[in-house]
MMTF fields as JSON, N, C-alpha, C and O atoms, coordinates in Angstrom:
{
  "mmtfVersion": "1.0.0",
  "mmtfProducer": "UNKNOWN",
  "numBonds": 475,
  "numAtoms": 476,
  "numGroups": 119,
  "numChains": 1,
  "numModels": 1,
  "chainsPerModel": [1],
  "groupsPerChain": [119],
  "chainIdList": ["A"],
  "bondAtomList": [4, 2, 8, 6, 12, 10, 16, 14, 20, 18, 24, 22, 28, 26, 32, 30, 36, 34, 40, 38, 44, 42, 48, 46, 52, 50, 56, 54, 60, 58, 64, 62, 68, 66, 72, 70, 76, 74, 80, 78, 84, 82, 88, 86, 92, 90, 96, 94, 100, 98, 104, 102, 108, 106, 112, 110, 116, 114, 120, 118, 124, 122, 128, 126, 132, 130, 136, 134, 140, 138, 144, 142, 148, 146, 152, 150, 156, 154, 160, 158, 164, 162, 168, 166, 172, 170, 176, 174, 180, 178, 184, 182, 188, 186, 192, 190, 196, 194, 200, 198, 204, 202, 208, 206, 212, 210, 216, 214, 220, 218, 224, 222, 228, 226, 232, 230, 236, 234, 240, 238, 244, 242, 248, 246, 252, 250, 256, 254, 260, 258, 264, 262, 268, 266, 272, 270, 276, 274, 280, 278, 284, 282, 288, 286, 292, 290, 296, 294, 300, 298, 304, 302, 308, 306, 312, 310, 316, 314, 320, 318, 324, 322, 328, 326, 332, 330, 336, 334, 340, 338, 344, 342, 348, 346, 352, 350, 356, 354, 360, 358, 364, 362, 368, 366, 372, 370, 376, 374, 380, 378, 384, 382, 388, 386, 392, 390, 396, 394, 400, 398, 404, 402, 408, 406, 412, 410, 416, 414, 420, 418, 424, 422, 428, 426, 432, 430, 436, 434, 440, 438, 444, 442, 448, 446, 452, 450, 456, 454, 460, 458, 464, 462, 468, 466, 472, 470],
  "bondOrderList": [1, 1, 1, 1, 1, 1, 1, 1, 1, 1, 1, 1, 1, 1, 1, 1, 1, 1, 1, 1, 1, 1, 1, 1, 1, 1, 1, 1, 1, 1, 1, 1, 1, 1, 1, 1, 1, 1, 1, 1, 1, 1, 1, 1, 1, 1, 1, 1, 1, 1, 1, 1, 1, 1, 1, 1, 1, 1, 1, 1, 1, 1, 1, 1, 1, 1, 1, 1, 1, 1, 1, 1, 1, 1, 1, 1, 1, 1, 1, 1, 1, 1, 1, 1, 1, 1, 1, 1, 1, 1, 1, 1, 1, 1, 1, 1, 1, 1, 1, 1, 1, 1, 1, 1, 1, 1, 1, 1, 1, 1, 1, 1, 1, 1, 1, 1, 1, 1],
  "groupList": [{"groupName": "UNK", "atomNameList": ["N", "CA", "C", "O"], "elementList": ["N", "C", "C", "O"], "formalChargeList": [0, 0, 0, 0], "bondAtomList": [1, 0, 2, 1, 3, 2], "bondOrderList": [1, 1, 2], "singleLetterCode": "X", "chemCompType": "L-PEPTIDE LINKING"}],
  "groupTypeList": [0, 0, 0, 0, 0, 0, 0, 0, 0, 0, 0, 0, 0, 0, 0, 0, 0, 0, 0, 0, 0, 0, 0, 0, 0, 0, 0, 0, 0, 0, 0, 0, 0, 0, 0, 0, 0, 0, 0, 0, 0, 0, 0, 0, 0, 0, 0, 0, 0, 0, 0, 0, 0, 0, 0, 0, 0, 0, 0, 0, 0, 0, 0, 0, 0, 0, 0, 0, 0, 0, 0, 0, 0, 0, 0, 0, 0, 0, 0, 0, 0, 0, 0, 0, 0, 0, 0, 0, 0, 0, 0, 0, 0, 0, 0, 0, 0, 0, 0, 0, 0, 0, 0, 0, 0, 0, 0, 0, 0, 0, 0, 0, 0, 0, 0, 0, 0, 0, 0],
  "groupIdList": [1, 2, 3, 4, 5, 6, 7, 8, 9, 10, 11, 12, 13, 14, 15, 16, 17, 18, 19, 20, 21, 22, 23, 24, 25, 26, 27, 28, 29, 30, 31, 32, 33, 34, 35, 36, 37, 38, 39, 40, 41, 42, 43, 44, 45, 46, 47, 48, 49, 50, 51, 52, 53, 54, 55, 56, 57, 58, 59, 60, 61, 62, 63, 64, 65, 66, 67, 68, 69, 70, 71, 72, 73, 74, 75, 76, 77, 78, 79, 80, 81, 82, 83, 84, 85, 86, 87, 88, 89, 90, 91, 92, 93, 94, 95, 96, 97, 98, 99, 100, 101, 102, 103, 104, 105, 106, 107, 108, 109, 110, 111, 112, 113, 114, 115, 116, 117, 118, 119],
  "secStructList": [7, 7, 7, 7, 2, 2, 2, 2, 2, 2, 2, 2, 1, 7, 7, 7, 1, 2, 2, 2, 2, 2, 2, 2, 1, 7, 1, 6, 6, 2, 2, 2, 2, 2, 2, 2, 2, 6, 6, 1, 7, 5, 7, 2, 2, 2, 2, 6, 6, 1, 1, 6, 6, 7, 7, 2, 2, 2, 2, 2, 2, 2, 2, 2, 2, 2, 2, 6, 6, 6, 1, 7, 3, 3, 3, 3, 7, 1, 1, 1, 1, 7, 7, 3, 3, 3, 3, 7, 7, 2, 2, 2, 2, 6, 6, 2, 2, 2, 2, 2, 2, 2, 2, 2, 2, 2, 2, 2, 2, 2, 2, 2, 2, 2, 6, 6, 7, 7, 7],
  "xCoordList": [16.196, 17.252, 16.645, 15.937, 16.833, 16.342, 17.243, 18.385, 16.877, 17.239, 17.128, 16.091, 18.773, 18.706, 17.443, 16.822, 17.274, 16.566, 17.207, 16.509, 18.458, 19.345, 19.281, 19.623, 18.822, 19.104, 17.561, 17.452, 16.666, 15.308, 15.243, 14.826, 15.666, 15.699, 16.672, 16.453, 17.297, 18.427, 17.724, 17.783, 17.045, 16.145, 15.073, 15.057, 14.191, 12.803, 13.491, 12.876, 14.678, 15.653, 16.168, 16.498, 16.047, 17.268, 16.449, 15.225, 17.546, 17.375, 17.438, 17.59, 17.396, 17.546, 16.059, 15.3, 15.819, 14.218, 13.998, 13.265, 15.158, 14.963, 14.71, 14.006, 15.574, 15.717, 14.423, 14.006, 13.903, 12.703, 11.588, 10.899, 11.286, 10.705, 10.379, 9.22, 11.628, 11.787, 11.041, 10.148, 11.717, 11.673, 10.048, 9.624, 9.462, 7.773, 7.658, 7.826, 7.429, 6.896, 7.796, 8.424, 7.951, 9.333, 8.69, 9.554, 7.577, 7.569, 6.402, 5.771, 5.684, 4.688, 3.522, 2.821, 3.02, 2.212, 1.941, 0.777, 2.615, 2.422, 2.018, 1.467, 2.152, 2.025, 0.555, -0.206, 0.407, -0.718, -2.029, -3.122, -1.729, -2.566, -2.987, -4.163, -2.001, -2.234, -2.642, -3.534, -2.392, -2.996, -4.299, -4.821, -5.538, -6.874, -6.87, -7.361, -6.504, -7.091, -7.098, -7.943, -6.117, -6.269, -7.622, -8.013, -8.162, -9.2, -10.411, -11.062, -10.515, -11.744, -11.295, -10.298, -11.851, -12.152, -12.454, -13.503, -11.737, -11.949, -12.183, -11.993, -12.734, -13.077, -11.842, -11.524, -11.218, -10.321, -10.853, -10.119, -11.843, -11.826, -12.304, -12.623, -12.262, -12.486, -10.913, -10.55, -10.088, -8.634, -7.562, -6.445, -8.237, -7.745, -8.612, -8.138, -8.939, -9.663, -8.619, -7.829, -8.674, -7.988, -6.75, -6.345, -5.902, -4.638, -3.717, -2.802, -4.381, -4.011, -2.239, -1.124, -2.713, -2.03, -1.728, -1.101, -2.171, -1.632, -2.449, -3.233, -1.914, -2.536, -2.832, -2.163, -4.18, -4.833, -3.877, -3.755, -2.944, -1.919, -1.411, -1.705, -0.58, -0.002, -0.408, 0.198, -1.514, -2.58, -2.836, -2.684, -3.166, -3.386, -2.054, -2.08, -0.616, 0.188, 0.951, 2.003, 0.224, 0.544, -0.149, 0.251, -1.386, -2.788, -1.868, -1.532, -1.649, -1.553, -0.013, 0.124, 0.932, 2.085, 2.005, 2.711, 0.703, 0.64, -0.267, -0.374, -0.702, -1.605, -0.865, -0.972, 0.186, 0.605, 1.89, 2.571, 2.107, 2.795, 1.909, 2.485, 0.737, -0.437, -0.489, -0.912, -0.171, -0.539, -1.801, -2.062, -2.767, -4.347, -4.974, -4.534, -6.012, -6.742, -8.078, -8.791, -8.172, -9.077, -10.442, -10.327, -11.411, -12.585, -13.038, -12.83, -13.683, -14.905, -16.124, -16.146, -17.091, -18.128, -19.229, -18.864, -20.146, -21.072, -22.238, -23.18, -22.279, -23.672, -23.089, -22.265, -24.047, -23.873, -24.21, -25.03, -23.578, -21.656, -21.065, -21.495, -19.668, -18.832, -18.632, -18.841, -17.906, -17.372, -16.168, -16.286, -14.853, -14.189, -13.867, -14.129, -13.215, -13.196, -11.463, -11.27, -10.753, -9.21, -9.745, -10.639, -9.298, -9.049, -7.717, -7.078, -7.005, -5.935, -6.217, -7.328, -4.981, -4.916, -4.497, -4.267, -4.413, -3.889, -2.548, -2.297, -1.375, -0.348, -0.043, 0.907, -1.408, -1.482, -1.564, -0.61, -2.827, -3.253, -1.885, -1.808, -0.734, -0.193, 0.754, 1.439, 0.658, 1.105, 0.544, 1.265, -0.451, -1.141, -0.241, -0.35, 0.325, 1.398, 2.353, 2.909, 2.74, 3.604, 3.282, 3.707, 2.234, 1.271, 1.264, 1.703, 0.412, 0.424, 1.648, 1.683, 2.851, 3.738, 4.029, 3.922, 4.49, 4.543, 3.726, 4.265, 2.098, 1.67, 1.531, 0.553, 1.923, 1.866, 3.693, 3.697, 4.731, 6.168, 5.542, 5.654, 4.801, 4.59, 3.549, 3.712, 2.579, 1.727, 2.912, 3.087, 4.06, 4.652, 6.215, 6.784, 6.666, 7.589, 7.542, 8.419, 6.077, 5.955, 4.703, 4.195, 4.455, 2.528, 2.272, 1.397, 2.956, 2.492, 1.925, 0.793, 2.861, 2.639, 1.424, 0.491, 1.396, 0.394, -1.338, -2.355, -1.167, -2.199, -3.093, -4.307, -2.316, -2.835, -2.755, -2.435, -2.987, -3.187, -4.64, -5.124, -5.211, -7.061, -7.138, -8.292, -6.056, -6.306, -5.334, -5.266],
  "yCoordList": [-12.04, -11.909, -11.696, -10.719, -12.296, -12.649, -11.479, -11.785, -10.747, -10.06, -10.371, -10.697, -10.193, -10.643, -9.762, -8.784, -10.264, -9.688, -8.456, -7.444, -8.366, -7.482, -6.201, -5.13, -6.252, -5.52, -4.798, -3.579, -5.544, -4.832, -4.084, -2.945, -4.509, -3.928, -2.596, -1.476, -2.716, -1.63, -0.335, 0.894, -1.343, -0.25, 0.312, 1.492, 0.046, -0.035, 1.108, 2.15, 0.962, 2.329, 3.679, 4.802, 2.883, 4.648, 5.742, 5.854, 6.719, 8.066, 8.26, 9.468, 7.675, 8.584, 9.006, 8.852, 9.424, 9.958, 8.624, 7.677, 8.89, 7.876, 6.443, 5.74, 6.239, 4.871, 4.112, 3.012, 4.959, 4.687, 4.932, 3.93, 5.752, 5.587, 4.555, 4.149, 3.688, 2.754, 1.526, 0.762, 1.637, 0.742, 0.293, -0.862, 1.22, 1.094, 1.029, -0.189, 1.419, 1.59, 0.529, 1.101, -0.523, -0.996, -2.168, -2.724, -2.236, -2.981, -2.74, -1.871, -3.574, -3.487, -3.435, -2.745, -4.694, -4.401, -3.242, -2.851, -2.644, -1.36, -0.269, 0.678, -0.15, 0.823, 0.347, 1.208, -0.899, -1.167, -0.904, -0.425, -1.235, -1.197, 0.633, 0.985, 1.456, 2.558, 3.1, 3.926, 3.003, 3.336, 3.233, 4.331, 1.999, 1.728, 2.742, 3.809, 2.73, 3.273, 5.133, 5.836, 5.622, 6.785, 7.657, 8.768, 6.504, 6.547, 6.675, 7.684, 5.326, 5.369, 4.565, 4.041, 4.057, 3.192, 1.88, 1.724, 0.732, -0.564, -1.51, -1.501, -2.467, -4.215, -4.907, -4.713, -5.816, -6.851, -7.268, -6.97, -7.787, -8.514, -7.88, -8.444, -6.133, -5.657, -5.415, -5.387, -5.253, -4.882, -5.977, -5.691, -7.636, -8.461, -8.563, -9.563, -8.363, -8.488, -7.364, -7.706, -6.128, -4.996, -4.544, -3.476, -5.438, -5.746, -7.151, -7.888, -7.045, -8.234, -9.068, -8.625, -10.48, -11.364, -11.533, -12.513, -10.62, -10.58, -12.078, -12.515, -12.665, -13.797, -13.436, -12.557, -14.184, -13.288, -13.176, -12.203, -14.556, -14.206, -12.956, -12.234, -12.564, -11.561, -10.218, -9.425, -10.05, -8.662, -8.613, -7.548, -9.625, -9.612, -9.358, -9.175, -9.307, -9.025, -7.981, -7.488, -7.654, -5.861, -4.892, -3.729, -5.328, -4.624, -3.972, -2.831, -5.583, -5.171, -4.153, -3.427, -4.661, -4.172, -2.309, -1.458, -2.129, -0.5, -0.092, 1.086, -0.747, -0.688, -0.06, 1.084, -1.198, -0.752, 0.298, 0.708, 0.644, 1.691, 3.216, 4.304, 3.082, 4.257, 4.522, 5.645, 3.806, 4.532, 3.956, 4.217, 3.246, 3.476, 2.614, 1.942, 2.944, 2.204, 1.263, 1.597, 0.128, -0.771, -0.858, -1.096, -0.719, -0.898, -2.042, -2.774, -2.328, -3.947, -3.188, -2.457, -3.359, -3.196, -3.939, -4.916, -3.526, -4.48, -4.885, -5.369, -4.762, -5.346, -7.241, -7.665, -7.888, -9.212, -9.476, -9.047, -10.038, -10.389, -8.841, -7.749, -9.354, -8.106, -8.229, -9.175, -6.469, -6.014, -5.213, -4.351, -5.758, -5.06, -3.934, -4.3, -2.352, -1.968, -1.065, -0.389, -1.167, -0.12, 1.067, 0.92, 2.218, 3.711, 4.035, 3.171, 5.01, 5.807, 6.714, 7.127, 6.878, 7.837, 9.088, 8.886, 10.405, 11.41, 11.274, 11.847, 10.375, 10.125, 9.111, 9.091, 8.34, 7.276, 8.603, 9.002, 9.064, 10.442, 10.979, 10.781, 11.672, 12.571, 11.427, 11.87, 10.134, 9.538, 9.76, 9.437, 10.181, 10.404, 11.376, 11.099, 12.125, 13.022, 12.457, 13.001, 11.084, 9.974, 9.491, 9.602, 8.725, 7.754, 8.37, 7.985, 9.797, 10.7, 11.002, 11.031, 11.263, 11.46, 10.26, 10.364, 8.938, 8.12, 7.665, 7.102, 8.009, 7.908, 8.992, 8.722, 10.146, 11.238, 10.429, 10.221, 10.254, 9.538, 8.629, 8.981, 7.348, 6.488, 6.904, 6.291, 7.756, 8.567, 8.749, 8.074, 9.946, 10.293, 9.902, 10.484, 8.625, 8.39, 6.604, 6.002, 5.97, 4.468, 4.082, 2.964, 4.83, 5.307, 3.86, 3.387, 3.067, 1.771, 0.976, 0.494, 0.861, -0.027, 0.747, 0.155, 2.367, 3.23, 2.502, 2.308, 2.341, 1.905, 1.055, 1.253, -0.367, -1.48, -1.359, -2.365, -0.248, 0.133, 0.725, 1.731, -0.275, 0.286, 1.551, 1.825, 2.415, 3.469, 4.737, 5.879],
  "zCoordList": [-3.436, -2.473, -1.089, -0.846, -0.513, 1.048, 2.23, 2.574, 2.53, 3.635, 5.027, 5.607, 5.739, 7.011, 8.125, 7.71, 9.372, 10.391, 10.348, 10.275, 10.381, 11.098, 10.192, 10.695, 8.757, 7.359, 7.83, 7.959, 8.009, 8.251, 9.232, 9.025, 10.744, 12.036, 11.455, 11.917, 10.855, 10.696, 9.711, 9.748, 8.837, 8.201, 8.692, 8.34, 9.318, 10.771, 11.428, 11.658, 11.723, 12.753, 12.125, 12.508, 10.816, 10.371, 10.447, 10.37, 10.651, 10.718, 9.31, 9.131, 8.258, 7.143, 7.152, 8.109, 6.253, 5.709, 4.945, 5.227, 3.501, 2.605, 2.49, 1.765, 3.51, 3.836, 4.375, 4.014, 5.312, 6.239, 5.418, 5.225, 4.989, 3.667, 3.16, 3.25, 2.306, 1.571, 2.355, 1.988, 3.499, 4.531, 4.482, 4.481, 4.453, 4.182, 3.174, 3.115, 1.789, 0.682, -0.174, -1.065, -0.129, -0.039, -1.875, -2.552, -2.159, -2.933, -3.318, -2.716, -4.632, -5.441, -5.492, -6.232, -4.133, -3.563, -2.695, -2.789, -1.954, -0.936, -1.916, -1.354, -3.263, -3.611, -4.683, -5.126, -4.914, -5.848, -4.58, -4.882, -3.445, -2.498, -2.041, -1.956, -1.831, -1.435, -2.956, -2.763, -4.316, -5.359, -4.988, -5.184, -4.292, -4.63, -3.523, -3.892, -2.399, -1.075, -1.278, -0.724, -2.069, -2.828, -3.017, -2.658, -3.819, -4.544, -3.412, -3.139, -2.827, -1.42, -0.891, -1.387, 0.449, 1.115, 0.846, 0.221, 1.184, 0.704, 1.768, 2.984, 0.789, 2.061, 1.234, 0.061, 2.251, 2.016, 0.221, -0.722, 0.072, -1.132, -2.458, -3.505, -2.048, -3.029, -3.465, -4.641, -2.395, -2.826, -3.337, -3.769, -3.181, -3.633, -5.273, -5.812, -5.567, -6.764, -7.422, -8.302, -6.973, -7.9, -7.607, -8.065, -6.679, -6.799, -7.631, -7.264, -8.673, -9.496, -9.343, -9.62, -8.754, -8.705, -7.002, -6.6, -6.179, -4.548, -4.622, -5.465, -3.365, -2.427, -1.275, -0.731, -0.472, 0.624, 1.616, 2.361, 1.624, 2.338, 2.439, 3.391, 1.448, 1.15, 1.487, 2.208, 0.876, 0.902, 2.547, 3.144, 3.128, 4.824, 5.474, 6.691, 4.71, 5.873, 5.21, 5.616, 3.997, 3.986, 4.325, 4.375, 4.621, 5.221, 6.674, 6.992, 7.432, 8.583, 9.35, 10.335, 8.184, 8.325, 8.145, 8.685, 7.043, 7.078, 8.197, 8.54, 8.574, 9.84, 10.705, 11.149, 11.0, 12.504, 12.252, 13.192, 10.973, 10.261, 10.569, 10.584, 10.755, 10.642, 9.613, 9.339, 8.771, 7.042, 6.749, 5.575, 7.316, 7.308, 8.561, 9.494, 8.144, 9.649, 9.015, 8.069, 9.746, 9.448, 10.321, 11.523, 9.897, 10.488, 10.398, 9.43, 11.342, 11.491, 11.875, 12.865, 11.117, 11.389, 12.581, 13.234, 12.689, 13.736, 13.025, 13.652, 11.946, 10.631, 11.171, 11.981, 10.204, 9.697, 8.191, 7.379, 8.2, 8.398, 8.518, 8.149, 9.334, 9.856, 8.615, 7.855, 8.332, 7.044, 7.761, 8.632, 7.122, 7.428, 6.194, 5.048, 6.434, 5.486, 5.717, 6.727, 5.006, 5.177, 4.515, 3.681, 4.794, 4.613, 4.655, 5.256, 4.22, 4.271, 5.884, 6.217, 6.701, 8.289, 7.313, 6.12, 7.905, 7.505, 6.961, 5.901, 7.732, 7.395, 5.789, 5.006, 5.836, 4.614, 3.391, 2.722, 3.345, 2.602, 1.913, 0.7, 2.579, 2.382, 1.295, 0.372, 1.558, -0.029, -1.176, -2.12, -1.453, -2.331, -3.646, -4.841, -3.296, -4.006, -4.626, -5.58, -4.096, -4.285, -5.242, -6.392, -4.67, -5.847, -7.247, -8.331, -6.716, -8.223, -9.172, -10.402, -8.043, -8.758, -9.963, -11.185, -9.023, -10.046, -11.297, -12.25, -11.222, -12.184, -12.918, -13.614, -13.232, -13.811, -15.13, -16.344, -14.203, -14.631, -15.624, -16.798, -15.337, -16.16, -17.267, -18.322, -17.256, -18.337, -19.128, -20.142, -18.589, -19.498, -20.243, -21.166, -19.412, -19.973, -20.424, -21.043, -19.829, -19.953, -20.975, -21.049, -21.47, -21.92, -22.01, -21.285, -22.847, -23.3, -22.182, -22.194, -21.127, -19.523, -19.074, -18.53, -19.333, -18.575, -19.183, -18.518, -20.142, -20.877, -20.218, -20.259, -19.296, -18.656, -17.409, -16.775, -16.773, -15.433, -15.326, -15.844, -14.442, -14.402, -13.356, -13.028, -12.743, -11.846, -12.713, -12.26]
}
């Protein structure tokens, strides 16, 4: 289901908590992605490898969308070849409780699905 401009801008704005929230964390990838970054610090193609099924497309315009969210920050290095690498900001971090929460839920009420999750 395709959402208008107007449905996003509206969500981007609310005052709810929840909503805005959502508004970010809004799908499968955002959360398979902040699952690895949890853990440590990543390069683009370590997080496409262990976000199973993203396209670089994809993974590059959720990278950048939490970016300019401040929910982590991306480095480029000055080695050769540049390396870029994402981290969690303080604000990314404090998902972490999130993350946990939900996987603590699926340990205990999904075990079977929990089983085929490598984090």
């Amino acid at each position: 289901m395709q959402h208008s401009h107007y449905d996003m801008e509206t969500r981007r704005n609310s005052t709810c908590p929840v909503e805005r929230t959502l508004f970010i964390l809004r799908d499968v990838w955002t959360f398979m992605i902040l699952r690895d970054l949890c853990e440590d610090s990543r390069g683009f193609n370590q997080l496409k490898k262990s976000v199973d099924g993203i396209s670089s497309r994809m993974l590059s315009e959720k990278l950048k969308f939490l970016e300019e969210e401040e929910i982590l920050d991306r480095r480029v290095s000055d080695s050769r070849p540049v390396r870029v690498t994402y981290s969690l900001t303080n604000k990314g971090k404090s998902l972490s409780a999130v993350v946990d929460s939900m996987r603590n839920w699926g340990e205990t009420w999904i075990t079977a699905s929990a089983e085929n999750c490598d984090n």
